[in-house]
Residue, then its C-alpha position, 0 to 999 in steps of 0.5 A: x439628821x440634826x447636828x447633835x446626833x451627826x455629831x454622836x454619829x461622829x463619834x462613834x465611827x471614830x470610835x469604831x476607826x480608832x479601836x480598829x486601828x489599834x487591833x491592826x488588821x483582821x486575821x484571817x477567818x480560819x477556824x482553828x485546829x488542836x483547840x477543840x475543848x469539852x464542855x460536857x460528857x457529849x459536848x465539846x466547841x471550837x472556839x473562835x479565838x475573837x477572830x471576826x467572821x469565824x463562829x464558835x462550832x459546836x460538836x455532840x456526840x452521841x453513840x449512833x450519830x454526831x451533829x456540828x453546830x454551824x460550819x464556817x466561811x467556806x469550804x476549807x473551814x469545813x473541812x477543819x470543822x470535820x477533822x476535829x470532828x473525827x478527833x473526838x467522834x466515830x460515828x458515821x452519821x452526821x447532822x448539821x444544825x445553823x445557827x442562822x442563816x449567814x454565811x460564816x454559820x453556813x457555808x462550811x457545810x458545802x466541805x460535808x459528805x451528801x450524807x450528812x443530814x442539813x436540820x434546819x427550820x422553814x424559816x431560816x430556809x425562807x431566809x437563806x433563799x430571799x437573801x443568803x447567797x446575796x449575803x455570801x456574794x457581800x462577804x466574798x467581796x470583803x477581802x482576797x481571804x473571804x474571796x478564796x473561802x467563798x469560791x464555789x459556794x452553793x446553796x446546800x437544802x435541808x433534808x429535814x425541816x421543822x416549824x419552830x422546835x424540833x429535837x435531834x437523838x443522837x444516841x445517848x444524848x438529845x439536842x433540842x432545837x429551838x426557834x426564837x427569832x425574829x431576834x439577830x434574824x428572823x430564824x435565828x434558832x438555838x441548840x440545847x444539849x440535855x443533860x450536858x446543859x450546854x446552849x448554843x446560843x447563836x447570836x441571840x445570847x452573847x459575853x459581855x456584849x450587847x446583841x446585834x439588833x439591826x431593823x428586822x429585830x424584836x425586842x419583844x421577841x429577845x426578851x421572850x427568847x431570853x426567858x426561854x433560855x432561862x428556863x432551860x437553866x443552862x450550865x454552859x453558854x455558847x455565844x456564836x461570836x466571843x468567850x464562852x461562858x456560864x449560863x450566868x452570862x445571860x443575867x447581865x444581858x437580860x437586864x440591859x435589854x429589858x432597860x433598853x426596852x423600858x428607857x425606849x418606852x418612856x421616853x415615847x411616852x413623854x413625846x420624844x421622836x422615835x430618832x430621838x429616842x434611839x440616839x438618846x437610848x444609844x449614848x446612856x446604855x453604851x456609857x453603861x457597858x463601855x466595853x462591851x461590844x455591838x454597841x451600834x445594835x443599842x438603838x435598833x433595839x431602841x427603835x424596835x421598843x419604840x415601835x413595839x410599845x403601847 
């Protein structure tokens, strides 16, 4: 590493230190009751109040059935998910549906009756089975909280299994699932309620952040989700971490990506090195969107550029 990117390597771990000083200590990734909010005539969420490892769960009714978009860390968070669940539905039949396959997402399905139906692709399946409980045992060892929530985790198999999209009639109301990863992960899959027009966009569309690339990601990929997600014209986006949003709330991302995409490209092109590239990448589009969260994805999405470029 040369000294200047050791010292913008610095900097942001100060940075990130600092801002966690001043929150103070994490809450505890509970997921909340009585906070439930409708987003659409089938459509309502939970949201995760920012509190960190705790997802926004998505709940559609239908009138034969009700499917919960990601469950939380944990059995306890599951079993909330299910009262709230039981405020706003009746329906005996239940789906589950992950957004991708890490443990805040999944895990709150093991408080789920047997017969709840797991509806999840061959992909995200592959990943959980390559790394997942590896990924819960890492997530257990973070705090006594996440050690409590975690105990007695267990891998939890789909009952039904699709390729790359598949659509859920719940009665009265469809949900289409879609696949658009390698993005955040490579089964990272996105929900789409018809008619509500609410996305539940996992973590491949997030609010006033940047996405959370990391090595296995594909700018290529996001950019292709990204005009996937456009066209289903979305009234309502919800992002798996953060503020709830309009459909508009892809705009600004979209844009940051596809100049992330460019800026990586052309500086290829004049000989920068792919490390290069990404510091540089990093510190122009993070002065951009100072307050904007995920910054430390910028230059694996860089990287990804760099690589993916002609």
């Amino acid at each position: 590493m040369t000294a200047r990117r050791a010292s913008i390597a610095v900097v942001f771990v100060a940075a990130s230190a600092l801002a966690q000083a001043q929150r103070g200590p994490a809450p505890d990734p509970l997921i909340r009751e009585g906070v439930t909010v409708k987003l659409g005539p089938h459509t309502h969420a939970i949201p995760d109040g920012s509190v960190p490892l705790v997802p926004n769960v998505g709940i559609v009714v239908g009138s034969r059935a009700t499917l919960v978009v990601d469950t939380g860390l944990g059995r306890r968070n599951g079993e909330a998910v299910l009262r709230e669940v039981a405020k706003v539905s009746r329906n005996d039949q239940l789906y589950i549906v992950t957004t991708h396959f890490h443990a805040e997402h999944t895990m709150g399905y093991t408080a789920f009756p047997p017969s709840a139906q797991y509806v999840n692709s061959t992909i995200q399946e592959a990943e959980f089975d390559e790394g997942g409980m590896r990924q819960v045992a890492t997530f257990a060892s973070r705090s006594p909280m996440t050690t409590e929530l975690l105990n007695g985790a267990t891998r939890r198999a789909a009952a039904v299994t699709f390729d790359r999209e598949h659509v859920l009639d719940l009665g009265g109301v469809r949900a289409r699932l879609l696949v658009v990863g390698p993005t955040h992960t490579k089964g990272d899959t996105v929900v789409f309620v018809e008619g509500d027009g609410v996305l539940f966009a996992g973590d491949v569309v997030m609010n006033r952040s940047f996405v959370g690339a990391n090595q296995n990601s594909s700018t290529k990929a996001w950019l292709a989700a990204f005009d996937r997600i456009a066209a289903m014209k979305p009234n309502t986006i919800v992002p798996a971490h953060g503020d709830i949003g309009p459909g508009s709330i892809l705009g600004p991302l979209q844009t940051a990506v596809q100049g992330i995409q460019a800026r990586a490209r052309e500086l290829k092109a004049q000989g920068k090195s792919v490390e290069d590239t990404a510091t540089a990448v990093q510190m122009e589009f993070q002065a951009q969107q100072p307050t904007w969260a995920r910054a430390n994805g910028i230059a694996a999405l860089a990287r990804s550029a760099y690589a993916e470029a002609p």
